[in-house]
VMD Tcl script that draws the C-alpha trace (Angstrom):
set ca {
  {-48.79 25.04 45.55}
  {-46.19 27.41 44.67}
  {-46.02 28.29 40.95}
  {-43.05 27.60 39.61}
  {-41.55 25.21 37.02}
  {-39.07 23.13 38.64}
  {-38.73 19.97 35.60}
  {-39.69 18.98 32.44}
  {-39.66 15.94 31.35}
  {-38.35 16.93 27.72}
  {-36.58 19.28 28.86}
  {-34.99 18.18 31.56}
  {-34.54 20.44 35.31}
  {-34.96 23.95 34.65}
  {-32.40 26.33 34.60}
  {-34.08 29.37 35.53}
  {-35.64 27.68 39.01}
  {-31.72 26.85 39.75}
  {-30.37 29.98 39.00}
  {-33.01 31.97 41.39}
  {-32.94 29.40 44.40}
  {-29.37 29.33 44.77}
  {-28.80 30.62 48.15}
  {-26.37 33.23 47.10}
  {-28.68 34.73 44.49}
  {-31.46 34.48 47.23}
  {-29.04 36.55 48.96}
  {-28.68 38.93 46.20}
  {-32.42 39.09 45.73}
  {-33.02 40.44 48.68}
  {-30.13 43.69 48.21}
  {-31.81 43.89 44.56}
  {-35.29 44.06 46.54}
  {-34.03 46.34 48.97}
  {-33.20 48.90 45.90}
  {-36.69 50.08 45.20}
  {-37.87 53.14 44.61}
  {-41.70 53.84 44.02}
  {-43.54 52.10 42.13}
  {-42.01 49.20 40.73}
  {-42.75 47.69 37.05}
  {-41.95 44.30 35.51}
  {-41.32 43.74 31.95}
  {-41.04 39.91 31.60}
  {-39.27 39.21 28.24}
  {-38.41 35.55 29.22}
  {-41.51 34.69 30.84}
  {-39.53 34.23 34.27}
  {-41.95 36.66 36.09}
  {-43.99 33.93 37.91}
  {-41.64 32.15 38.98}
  {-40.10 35.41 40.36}
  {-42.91 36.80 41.98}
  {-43.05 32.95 43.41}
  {-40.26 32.44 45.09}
  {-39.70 36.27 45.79}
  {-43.07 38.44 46.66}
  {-42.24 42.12 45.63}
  {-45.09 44.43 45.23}
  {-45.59 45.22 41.68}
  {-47.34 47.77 39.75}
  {-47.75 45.90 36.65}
  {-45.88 43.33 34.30}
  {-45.61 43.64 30.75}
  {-44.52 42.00 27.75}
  {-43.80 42.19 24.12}
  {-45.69 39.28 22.67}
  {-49.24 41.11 21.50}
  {-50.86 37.78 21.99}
  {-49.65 37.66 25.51}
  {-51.18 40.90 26.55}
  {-54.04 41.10 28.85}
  {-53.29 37.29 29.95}
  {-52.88 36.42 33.30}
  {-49.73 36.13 34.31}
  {-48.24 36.09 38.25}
  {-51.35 37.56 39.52}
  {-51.38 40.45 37.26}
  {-53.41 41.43 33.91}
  {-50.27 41.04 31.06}
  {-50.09 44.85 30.12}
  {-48.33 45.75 26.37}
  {-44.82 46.89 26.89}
  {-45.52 49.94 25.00}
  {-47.79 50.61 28.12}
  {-44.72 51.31 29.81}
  {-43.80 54.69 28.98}
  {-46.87 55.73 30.45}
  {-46.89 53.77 33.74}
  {-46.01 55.85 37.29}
  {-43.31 53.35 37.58}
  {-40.31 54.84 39.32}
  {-38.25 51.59 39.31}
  {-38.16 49.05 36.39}
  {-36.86 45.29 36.40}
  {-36.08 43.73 33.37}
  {-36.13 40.02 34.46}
  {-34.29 38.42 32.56}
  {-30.14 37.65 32.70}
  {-27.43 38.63 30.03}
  {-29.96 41.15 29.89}
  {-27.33 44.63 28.78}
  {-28.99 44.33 25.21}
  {-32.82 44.02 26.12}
  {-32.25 46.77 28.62}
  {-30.84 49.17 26.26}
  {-33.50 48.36 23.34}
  {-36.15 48.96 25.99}
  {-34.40 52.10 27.73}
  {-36.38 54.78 25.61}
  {-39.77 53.02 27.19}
  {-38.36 53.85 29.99}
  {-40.78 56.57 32.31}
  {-39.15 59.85 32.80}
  {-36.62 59.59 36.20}
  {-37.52 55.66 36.63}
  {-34.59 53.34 37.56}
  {-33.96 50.15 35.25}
  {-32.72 47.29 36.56}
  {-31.69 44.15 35.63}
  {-31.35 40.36 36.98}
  {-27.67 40.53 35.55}
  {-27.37 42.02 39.18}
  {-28.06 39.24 41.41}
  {-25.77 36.92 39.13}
  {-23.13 34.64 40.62}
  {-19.49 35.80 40.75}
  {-17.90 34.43 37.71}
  {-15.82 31.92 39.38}
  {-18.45 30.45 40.22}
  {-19.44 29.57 36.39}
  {-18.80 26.52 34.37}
  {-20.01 27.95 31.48}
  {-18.80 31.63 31.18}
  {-20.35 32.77 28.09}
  {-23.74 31.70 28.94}
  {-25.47 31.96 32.13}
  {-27.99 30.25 31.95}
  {-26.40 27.14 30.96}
  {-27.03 23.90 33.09}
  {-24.15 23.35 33.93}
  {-23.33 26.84 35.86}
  {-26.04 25.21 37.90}
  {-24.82 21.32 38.79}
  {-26.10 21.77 42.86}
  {-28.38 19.18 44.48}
  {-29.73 19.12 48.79}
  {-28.34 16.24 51.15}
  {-29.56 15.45 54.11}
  {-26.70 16.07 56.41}
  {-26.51 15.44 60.49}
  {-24.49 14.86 63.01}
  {-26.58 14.65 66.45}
  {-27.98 12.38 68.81}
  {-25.38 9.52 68.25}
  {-26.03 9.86 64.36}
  {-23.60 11.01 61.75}
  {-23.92 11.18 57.56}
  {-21.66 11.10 54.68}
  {-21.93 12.33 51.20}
  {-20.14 9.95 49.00}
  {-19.42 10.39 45.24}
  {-16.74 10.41 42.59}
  {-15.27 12.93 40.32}
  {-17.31 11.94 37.00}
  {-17.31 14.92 34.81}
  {-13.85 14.21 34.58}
  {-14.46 11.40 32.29}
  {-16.33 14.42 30.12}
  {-12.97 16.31 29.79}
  {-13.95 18.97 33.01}
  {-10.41 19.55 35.12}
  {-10.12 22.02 38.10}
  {-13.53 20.90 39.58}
  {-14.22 21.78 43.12}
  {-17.17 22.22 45.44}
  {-18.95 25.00 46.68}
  {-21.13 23.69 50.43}
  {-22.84 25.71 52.69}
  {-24.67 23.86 55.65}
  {-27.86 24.80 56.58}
  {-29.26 24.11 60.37}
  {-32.76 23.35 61.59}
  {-33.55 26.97 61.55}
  {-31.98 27.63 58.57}
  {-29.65 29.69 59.42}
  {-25.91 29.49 57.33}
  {-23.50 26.99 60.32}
  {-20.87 27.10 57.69}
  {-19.55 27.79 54.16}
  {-16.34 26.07 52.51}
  {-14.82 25.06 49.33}
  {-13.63 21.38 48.38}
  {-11.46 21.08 45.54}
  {-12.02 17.49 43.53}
  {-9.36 14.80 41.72}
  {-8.19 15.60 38.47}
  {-8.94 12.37 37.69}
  {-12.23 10.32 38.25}
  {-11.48 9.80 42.06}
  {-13.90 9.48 44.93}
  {-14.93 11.55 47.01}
  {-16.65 11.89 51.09}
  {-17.78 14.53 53.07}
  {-18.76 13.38 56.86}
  {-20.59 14.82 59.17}
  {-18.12 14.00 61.99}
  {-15.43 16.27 60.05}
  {-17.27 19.42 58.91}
  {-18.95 19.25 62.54}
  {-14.78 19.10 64.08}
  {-13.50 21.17 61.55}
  {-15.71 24.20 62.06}
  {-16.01 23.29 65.95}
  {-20.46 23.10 65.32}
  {-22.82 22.10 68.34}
  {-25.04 18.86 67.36}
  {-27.07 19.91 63.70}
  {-29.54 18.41 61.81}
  {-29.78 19.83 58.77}
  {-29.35 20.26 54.97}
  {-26.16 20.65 52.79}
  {-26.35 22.37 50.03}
  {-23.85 20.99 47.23}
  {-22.61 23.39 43.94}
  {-19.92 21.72 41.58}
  {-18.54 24.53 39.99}
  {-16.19 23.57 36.49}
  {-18.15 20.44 35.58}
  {-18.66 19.05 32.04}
  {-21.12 16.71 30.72}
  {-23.55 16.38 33.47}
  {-25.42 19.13 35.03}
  {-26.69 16.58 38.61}
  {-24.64 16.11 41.28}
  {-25.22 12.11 42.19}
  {-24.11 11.15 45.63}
  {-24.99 8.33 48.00}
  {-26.03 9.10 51.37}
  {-24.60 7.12 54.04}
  {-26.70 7.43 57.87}
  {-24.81 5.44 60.56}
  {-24.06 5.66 64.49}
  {-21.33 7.24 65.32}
  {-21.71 6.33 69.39}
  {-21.18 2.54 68.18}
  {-24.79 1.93 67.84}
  {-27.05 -0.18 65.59}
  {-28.52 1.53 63.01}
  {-26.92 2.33 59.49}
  {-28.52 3.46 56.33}
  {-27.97 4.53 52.94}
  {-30.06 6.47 50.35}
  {-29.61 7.94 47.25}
  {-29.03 11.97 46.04}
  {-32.19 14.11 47.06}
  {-33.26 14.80 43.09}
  {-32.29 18.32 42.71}
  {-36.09 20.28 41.74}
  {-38.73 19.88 44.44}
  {-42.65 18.17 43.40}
  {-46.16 18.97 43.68}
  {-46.04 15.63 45.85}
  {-44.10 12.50 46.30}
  {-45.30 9.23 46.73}
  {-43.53 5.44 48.10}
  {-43.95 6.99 52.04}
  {-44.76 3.82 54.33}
  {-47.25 3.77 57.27}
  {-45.61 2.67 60.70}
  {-45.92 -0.70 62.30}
  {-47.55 -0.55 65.51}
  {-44.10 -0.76 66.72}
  {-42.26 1.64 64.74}
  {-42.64 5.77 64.73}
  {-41.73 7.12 60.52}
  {-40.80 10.55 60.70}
  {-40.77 12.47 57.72}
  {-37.67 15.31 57.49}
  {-39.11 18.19 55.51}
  {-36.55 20.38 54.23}
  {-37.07 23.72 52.97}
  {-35.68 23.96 49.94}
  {-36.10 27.73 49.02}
  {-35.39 31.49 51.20}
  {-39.42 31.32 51.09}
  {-40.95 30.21 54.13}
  {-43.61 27.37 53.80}
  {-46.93 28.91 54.57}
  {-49.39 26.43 57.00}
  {-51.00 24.19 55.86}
  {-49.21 24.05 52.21}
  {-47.64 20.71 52.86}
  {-50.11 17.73 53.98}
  {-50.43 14.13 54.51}
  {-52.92 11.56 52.88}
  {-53.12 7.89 52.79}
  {-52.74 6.73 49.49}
  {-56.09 7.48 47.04}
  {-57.64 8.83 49.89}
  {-58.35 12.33 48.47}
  {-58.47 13.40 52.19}
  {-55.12 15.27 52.81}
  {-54.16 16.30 56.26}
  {-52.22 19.47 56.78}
  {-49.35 20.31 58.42}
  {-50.47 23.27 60.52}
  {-46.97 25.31 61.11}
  {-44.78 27.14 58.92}
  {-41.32 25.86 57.86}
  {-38.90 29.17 58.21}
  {-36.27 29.63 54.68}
  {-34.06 26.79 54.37}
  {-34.97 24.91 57.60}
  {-35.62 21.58 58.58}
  {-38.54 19.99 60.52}
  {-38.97 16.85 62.18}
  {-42.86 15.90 61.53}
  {-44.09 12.47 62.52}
  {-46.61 10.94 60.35}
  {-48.88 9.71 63.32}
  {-49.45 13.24 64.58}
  {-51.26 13.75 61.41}
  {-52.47 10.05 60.30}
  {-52.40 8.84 63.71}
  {-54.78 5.51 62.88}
  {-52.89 4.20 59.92}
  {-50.32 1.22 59.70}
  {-48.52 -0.90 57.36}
  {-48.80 -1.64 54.86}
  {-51.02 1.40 53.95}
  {-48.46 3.74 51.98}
  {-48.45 7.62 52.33}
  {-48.68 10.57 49.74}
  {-46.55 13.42 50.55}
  {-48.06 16.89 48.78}
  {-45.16 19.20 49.44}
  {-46.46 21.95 47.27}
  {-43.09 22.34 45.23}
  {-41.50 23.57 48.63}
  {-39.05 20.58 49.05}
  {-36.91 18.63 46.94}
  {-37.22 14.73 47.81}
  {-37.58 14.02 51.26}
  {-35.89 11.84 53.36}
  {-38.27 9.61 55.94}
  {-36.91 8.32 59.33}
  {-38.05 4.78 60.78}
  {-37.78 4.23 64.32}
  {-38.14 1.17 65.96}
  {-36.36 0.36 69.49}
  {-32.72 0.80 69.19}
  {-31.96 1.27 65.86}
  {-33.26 3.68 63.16}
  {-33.38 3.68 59.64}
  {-33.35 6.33 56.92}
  {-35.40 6.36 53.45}
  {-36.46 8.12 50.60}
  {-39.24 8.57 48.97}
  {-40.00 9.14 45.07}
  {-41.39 12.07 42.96}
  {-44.69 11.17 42.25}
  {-45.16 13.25 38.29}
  {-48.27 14.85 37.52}
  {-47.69 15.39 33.39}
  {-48.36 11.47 32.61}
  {-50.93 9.77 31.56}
  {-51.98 6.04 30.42}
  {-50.18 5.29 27.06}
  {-52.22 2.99 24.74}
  {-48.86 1.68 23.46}
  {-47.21 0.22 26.46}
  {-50.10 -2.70 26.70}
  {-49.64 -3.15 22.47}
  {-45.65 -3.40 22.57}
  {-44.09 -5.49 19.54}
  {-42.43 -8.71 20.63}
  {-39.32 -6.53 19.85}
  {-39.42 -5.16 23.27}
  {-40.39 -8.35 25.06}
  {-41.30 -8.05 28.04}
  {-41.23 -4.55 28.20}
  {-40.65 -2.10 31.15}
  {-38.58 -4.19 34.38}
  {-38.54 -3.28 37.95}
  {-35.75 -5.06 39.04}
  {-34.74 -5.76 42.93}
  {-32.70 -8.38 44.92}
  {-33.87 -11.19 47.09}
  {-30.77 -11.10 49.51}
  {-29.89 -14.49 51.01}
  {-33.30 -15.77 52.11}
  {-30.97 -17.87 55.50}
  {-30.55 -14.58 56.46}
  {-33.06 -11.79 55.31}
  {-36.67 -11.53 54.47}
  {-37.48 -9.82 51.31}
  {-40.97 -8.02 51.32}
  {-42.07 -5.96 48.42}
  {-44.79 -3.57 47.77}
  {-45.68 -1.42 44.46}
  {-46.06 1.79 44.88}
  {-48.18 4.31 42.60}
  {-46.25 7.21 41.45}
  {-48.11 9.30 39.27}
  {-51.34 11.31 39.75}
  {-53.03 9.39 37.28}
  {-52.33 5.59 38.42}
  {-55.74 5.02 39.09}
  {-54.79 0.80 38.92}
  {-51.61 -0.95 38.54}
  {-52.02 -4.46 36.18}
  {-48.83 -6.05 37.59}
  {-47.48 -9.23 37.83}
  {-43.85 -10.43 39.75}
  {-41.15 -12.40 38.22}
  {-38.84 -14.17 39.96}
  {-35.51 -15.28 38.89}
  {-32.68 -17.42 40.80}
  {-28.55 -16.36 40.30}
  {-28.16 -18.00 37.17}
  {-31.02 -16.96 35.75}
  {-33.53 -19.25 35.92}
  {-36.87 -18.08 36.16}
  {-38.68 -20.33 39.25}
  {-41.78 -18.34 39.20}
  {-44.68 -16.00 38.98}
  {-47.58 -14.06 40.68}
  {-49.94 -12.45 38.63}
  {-51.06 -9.53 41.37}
  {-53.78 -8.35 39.80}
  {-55.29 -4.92 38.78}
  {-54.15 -3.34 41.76}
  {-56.73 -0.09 43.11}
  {-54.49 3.08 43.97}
  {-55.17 2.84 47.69}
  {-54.06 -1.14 47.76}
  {-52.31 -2.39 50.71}
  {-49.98 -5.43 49.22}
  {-47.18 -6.26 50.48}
  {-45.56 -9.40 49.60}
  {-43.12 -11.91 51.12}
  {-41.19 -13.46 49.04}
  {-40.59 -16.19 50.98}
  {-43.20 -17.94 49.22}
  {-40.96 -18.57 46.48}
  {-38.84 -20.68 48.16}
  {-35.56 -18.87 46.47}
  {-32.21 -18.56 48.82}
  {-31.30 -15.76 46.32}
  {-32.16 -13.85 42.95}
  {-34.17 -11.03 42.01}
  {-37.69 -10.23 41.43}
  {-39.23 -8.17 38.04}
  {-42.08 -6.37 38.58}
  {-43.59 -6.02 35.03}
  {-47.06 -4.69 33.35}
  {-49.60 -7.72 32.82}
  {-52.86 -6.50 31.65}
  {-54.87 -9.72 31.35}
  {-57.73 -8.23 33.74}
  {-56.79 -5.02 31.92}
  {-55.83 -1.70 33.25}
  {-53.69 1.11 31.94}
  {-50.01 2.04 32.04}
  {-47.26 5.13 31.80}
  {-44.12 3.06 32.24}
  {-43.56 5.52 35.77}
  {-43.81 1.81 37.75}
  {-42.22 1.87 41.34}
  {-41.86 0.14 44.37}
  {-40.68 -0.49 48.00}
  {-38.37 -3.03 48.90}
  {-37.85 -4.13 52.22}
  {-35.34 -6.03 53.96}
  {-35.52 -7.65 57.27}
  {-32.36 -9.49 59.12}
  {-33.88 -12.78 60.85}
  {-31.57 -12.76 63.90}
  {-30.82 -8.67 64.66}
  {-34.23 -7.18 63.25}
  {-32.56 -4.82 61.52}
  {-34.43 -3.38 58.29}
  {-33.37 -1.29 55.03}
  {-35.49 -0.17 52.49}
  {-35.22 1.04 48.80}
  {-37.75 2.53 45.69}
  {-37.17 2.58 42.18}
  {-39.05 2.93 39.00}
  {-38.81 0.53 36.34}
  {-37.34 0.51 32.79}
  {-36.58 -1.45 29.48}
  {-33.71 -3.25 29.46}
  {-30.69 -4.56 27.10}
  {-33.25 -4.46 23.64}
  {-31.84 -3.53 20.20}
  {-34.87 -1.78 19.57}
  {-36.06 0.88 21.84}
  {-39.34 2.72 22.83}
  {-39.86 6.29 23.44}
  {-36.26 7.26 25.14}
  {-35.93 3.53 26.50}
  {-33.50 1.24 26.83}
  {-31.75 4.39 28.68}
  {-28.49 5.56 28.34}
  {-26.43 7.91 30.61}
  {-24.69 9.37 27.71}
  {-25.59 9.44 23.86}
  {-28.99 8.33 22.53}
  {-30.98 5.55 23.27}
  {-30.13 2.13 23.66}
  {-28.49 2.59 26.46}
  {-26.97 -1.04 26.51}
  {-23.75 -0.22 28.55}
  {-23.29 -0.34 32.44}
  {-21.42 2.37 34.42}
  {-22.50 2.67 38.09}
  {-20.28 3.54 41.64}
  {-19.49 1.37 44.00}
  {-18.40 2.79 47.20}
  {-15.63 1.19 49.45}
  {-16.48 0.35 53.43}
  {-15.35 2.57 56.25}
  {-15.24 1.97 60.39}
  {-15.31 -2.12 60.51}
  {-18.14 -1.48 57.79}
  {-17.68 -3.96 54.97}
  {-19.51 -2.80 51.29}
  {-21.15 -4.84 48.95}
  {-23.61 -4.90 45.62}
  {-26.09 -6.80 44.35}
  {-25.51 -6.52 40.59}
  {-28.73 -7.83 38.63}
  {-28.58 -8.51 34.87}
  {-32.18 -7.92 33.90}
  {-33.40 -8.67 29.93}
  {-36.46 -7.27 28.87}
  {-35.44 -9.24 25.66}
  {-33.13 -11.88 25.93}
  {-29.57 -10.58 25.30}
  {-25.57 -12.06 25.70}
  {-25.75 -14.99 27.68}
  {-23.03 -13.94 30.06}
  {-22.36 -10.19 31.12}
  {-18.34 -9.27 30.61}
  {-18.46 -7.31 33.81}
  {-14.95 -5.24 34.95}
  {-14.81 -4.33 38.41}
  {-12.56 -1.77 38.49}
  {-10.81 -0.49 41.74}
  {-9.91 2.91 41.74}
  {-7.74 5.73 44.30}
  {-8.55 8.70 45.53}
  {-7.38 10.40 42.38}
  {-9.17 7.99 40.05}
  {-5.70 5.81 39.09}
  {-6.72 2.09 38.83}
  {-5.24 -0.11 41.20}
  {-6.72 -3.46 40.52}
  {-9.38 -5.04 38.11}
  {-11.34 -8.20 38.81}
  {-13.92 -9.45 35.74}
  {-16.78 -11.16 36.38}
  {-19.73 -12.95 34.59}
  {-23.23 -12.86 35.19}
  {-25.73 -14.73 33.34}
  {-28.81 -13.00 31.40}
  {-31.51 -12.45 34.08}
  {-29.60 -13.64 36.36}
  {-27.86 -11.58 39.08}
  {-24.47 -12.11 42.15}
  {-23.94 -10.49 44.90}
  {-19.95 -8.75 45.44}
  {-17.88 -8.26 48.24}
  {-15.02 -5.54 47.58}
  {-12.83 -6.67 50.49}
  {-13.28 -9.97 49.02}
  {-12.77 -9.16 45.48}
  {-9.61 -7.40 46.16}
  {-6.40 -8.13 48.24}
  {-5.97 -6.16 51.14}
  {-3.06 -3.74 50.45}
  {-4.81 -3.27 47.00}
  {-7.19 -1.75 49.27}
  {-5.56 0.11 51.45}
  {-3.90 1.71 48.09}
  {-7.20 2.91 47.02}
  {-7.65 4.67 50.51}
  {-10.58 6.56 52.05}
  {-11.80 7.92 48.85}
  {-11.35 4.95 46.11}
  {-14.24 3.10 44.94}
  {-15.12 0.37 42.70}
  {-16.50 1.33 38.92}
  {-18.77 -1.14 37.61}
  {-18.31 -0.68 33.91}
  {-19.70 -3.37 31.28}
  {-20.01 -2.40 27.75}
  {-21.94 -5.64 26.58}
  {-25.44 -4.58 28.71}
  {-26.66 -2.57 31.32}
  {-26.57 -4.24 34.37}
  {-28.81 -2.64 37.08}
  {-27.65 -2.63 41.05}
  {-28.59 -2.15 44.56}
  {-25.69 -1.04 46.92}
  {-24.98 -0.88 50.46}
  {-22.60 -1.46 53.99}
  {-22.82 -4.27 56.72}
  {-21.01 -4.80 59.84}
  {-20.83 -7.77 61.93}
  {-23.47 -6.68 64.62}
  {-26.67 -7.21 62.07}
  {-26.65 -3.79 60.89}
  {-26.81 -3.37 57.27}
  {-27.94 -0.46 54.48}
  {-29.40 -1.05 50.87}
  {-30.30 1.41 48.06}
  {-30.41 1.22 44.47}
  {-26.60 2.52 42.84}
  {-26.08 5.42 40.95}
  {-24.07 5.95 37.35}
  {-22.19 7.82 35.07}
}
mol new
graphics top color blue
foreach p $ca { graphics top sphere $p radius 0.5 }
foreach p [lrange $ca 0 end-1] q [lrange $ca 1 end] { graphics top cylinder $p $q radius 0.2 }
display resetview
């Protein structure tokens, strides 16, 4: 596993893992590198050496530090030496890594051996245009920059779609800084995107970066900096995967989750007639050694390897049956990625038409907490999982939990199920599920044209709990075969009270009892839609007060429709239904619809269909 700290979950992402895998610093890493004289000697005054030495192997002669009871730890494969050591060292070359680092480096410049060089990380810093935060560099936001998936081969093309939100947090004179990455790695092309001053949409296709910078066929990765934001320090996109040769499949997933895992989880056997690929991405300039990513079925505790190296920044097509070649649905798959990937996208091929998912980060720093199965009736029912049952005429609704952190040995769970207006028509108590358990349920069984299912804790046969509860949903058209999938984790929702940092809230403290997510428009004969579910761990207002608000390209509102939706209950919106048509041909290529309710949080799943039986579904994103 590669040792470096990518997130913390009081923290937050770290700053110091984005600011040395950017790909320009990785540039200037290697130049710093390349300036080496001798002997080379560390002093580590921020404790960033590891991570350093990590992502960047440099031969060292030592590393010291100022903190007595740090010396003689371990620390990056080295003995911690005291920094008073230093004077004496045969160092010809010393790095002070750290950046803003002008004062450390002159308070330790008299340690400095005789004729030794000092430098500094200052020197691999990005140019300050590229800095939201000039005083500070290692600020978050100098470092908003997330991976997407991005391709445009073999009849397949993808678009990035977002908005503009750090508008809404005062930011003006946003743009974005892309550089696309191909299988091997290697740079195909660099640009610059300038956003809306307002809170406008935005799309970045495949089809046009491949036209404008006249690319072969790539599959690949595009890297994504938003340079002048306020507020918000992750770039949220949706994905969207579709056939541009007039084919069937379409897809849609969520933003890749910015710092890679130890391993990810929610990765589905094939069918017997299906093939799942899984893309893995390098996310670093470090190639992946052999062997440090592998496969395992769920609770297995037998991981297969992947035998070949992945070269800096490439991408590699790996099919799951060429390492687990005897296992099916609906036996799920662990991904242990070694911190070498941020969250991977999986490919499901079967016939004709292919469909893109992706999987979760399955945490490692949880473990049962005693007072999840002792909640006070003020929290009800505790932590939700919400997900739709699309029209049952049409689709067939199969859902499996997932486990999705290293210490879910069992899952006590138990499904509700809830019509449109809220009504709740039944349950399943599904036991104390084992960690290598192959449910998957259909909720036909229910007998429910449409709603939403809960997944929520029951611990009647006992069983622990860390509120990190996921699961797959999978759809199924009856007539085309066409199938979309989608994970999520669960949390409280719409309670007065709250419970560790839940009933979340996107900005300010908890409860976060207020709904803001992004709605994209259709494109190409593609119609959009949303199922919008009102979930109630408690219940709350009877009836959501739910503006739909259509927005332009520049973020101007150019119509408003307001809907209710009963508590628990959920209802499923059409955009070119909502709105008349030159309304939406006002908003234009780039407008969207903001879901914005400040009664409760509504949660939602979002996605395209055509007329052929092609359709997409993933959970929304907000702001």
């Amino acid at each position: 596993m590669l040792q470096i700290q990518t997130f913390d979950a009081k923290a937050g992402g770290s700053v110091i893992y984005k600011a040395l895998t950017h790909p320009l610093a990785a540039e200037a890493i290697g130049r710093l590198y390349a300036r080496f004289h001798g002997p080379v000697a560390l002093y580590d005054p921020d404790g960033i050496a590891e991570a350093l030495l990590a992502l960047y192997p440099a031969d060292i002669e030592g590393i010291y530090v100022h903190d007595v009871a740090l010396v003689g730890a371990p620390r990056a494969g080295h003995t911690a030496r005291a920094l008073t050591d230093l004077p004496r060292s045969q160092a010809k070359t010393v790095l002070v890594a750290a950046f803003d680092a002008q004062k450390i480096a002159a308070r330790i410049a008299p340690m400095v051996p005789n004729g030794a060089m000092a430098l500094t990380l200052d020197e691999v810093r990005l140019h300050g245009t590229f800095l939201s935060v000039a005083g500070r560099y290692l600020d978050k936001l100098n470092f908003a920059t997330n991976f997407a998936f991005f391709r445009d081969e073999d009849g397949m093309s993808t678009r990035v779609v977002s908005a503009n939100y750090w508008s809404g947090y005062g930011a003006t004179g946003i743009r974005l800084w892309l550089r696309l990455f191909g299988a091997d790695g290697q740079p195909l092309a660099t640009w610059e995107q300038d956003l809306s001053k307002g809170a406008g949409g935005v799309t970045i296709d495949s089809r046009t970066v491949r036209e404008t910078f006249h690319l072969p066929p790539f599959t690949g990765q595009l890297f994504i900096h938003a340079i002048g934001v306020a507020g918000h320090d992750v770039v949220k996109y949706a994905l969207d995967t579709y056939a541009s040769d007039n084919g069937a499949s379409l897809s849609c997933t969520h933003d890749a989750n910015a710092w890679p895992s130890d391993r990810f989880a929610g990765l589905p056997a094939p069918r017997p007639d299906e093939r799942v690929i899984l893309w893995l991405q390098n996310s670093h300039a470090l190639p992946i050694p052999p062997g440090a990513v592998a496969l395992d079925r769920m609770g297995a505790e037998d991981p297969v390897p992947y035998r070949l190296a992945v070269g800096p920044f490439a991408t590699v097509r790996l099919d799951v049956a060429d390492l687990l070649p005897n296992l099916r649905w609906p036996a799920q798959i662990e991904v242990r990625a070694g911190r070498h990937v941020v969250r991977p996208r999986y490919e499901v091929v079967r016939g004709e038409r292919v469909r893109i998912a992706h999987v979760n980060v399955e945490r490692d720093n949880l473990r049962p907490d005693p007072g999840i199965p002792t909640l006070p009736s003020d929290m009800g029912r505790g932590y939700l999982l919400p997900f739709p049952i699309l029209p049952r005429r049409r689709f067939v609704t199969i859902f499996q939990p997932t486990p999705m952190s290293t210490c879910q040995a069992n899952l006590p769970l138990r499904l509700d199920v809830f019509d449109t207006s809220g009504k709740q028509i039944g349950e399943q108590f599904l036991g104390r599920l084992p960690r290598n358990h192959d449910l998957a349920l259909d909720l036909d069984r229910f007998d429910i044209e449409e709603g939403h299912g809960e997944l929520v804790y029951d611990f009647r046969d006992g069983g622990g709990a860390d509120g990190w509860m996921h699961a797959l949903f999978r759809y199924e058209d009856r007539q085309s075969g066409h199938v979309a999938e989608s994970s999520f984790g669960a949390h409280i929702f719409n309670t007065a009270m709250t419970y560790r940092d839940e009933p979340q809230s996107y900005s300010g403290p908890p409860p976060g009892l207020s709904t803001r997510l992004f709605l994209k428009l259709g494109f190409d004969s593609r119609n959009s839609f949303a199922v919008l579910i009102y979930p109630a761990s408690k219940p709350w207002h009877a009836l959501s007060s739910t503006d739909l608000l259509l927005l332009d390209g520049d973020g101007n509102k150019v119509a408003d429709v307001t809907i209710q939706i009963p508590c628990s209950g959920s209802r499923m919106i059409w955009p070119h239904l909502l709105f008349e048509v030159d309304a939406l041909r006002q908003a234009g290529p780039n407008g969207y619809v903001l879901v914005r309710d400040t009664t409760c949080r509504l949660f939602g799943y979002h996605g395209l269909m055509d007329d052929a039986g092609s359709f997409s579904l993933d959970h929304m994103f907000g702001f």
